[in-house]
C-alpha positions as CSV (number, residue, x, y, z in Angstrom):
1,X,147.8,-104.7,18.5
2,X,146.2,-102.5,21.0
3,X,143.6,-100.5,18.3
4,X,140.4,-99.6,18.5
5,X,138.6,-98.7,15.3
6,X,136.0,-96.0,15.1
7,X,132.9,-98.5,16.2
8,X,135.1,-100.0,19.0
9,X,136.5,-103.1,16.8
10,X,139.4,-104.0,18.5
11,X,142.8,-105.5,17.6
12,X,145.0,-106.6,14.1
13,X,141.8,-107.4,12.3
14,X,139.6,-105.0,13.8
15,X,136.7,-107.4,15.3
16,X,133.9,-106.3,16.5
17,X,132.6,-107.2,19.7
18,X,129.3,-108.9,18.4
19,X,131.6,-110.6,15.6
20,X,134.1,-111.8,18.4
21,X,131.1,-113.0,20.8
22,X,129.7,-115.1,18.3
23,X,133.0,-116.5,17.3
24,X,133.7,-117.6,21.4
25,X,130.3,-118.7,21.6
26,X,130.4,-121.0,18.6
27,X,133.9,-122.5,19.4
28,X,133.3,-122.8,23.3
29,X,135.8,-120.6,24.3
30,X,135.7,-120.6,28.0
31,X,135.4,-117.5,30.1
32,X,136.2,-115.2,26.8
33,X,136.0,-111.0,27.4
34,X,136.6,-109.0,24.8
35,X,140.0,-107.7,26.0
36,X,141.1,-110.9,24.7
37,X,140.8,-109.2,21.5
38,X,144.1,-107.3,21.8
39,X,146.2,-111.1,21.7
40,X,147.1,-111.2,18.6
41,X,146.5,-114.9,18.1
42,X,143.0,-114.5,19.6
43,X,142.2,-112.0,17.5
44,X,143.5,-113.5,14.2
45,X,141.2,-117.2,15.3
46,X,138.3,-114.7,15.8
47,X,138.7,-112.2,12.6
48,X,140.1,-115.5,10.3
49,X,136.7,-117.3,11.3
50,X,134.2,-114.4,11.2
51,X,135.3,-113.7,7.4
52,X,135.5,-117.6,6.6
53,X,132.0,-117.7,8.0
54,X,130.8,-114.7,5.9
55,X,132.3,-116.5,2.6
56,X,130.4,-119.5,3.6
57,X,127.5,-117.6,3.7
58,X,128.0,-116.0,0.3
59,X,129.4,-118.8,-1.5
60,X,125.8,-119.7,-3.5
61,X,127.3,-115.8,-5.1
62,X,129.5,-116.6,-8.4
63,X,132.1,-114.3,-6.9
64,X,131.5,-114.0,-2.7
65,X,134.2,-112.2,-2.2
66,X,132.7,-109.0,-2.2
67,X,129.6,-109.6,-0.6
68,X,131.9,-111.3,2.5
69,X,134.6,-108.4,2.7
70,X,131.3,-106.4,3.1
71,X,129.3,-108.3,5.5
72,X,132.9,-108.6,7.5
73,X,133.0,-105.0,7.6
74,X,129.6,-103.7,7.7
75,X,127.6,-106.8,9.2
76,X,125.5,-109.0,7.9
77,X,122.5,-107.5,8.0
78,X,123.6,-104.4,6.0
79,X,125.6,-107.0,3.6
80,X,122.0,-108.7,3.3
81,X,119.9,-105.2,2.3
82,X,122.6,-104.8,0.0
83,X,122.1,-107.7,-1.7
84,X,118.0,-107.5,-2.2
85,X,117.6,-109.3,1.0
86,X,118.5,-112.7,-1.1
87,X,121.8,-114.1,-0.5
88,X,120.7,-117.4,-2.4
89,X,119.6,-116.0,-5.5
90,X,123.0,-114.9,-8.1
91,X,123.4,-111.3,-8.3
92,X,126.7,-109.4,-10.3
93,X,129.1,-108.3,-8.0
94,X,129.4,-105.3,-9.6
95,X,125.7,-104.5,-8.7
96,X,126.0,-105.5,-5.2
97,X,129.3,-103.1,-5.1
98,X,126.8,-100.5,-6.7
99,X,124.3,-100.6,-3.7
100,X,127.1,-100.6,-0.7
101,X,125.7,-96.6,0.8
102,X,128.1,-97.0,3.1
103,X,131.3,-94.8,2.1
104,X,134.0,-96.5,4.4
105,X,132.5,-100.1,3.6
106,X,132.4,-99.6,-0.2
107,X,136.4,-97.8,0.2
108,X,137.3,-100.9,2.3
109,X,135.8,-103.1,0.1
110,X,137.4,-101.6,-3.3
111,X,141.0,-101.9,-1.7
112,X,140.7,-105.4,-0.6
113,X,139.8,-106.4,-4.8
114,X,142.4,-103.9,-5.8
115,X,145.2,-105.7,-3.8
116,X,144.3,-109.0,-4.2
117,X,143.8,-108.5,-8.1
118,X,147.6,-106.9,-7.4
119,X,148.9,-110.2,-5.8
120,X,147.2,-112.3,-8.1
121,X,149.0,-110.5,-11.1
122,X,152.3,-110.7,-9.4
123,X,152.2,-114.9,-9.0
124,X,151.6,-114.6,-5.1
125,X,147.4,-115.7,-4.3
């Protein structure tokens, strides 16, 4: 559990340290530093409600599950200029996919679908 990723996310989901502020500030976690990251259970509450949070915000999107996996992983902002700057108004996902210039989010992205289309096929999601 002790990773860093190449931006300094930290832990089994990788948080950021914005993405893991925001998280302790909106659930009043008490004296919360970022080394806390490394617990896995604190870092599973923090990654589990930073993507719930980003399907939330996409969920107006007939399929928000790639516009969350890439706001998870590349931030909201950069999910948002992806989008048009409209995260209300319906856009294909395959056009969002399209507009992702960010190499290692549209990789990450793709392999999330790919293995959850896999699980889904096999009986397990």
């Amino acid at each position: 559990p002790k990773k860093y990723g190449g931006a300094g996310e930290r832990g089994l989901m990788q948080v950021s340290e914005k993405a893991a502020n925001e998280w302790a500030r909106e659930n009043k976690v008490d004296n919360f530093r970022v080394e806390k990251l490394f617990d896995p259970k604190t870092n599973l509450e923090a990654g589990t409600w930073y993507l719930h949070r980003a399907f939330e915000h996409w969920a107006t999107q007939s399929d928000p599950m790639p516009f969350a996996l890439a706001e998870y992983n590349a931030g909201a902002s950069r999910a948002q200029r992806w989008s048009g700057g409209n995260d209300v108004e319906a856009m294909p996902a395959q056009t969002f996919l399209k507009k992702i210039d960010f190499p290692g989010t549209r990789k990450y992205v793709d392999s999330i679908l790919a293995r959850y289309e896999f699980y889904k096929r096999r009986g397990r999601m």
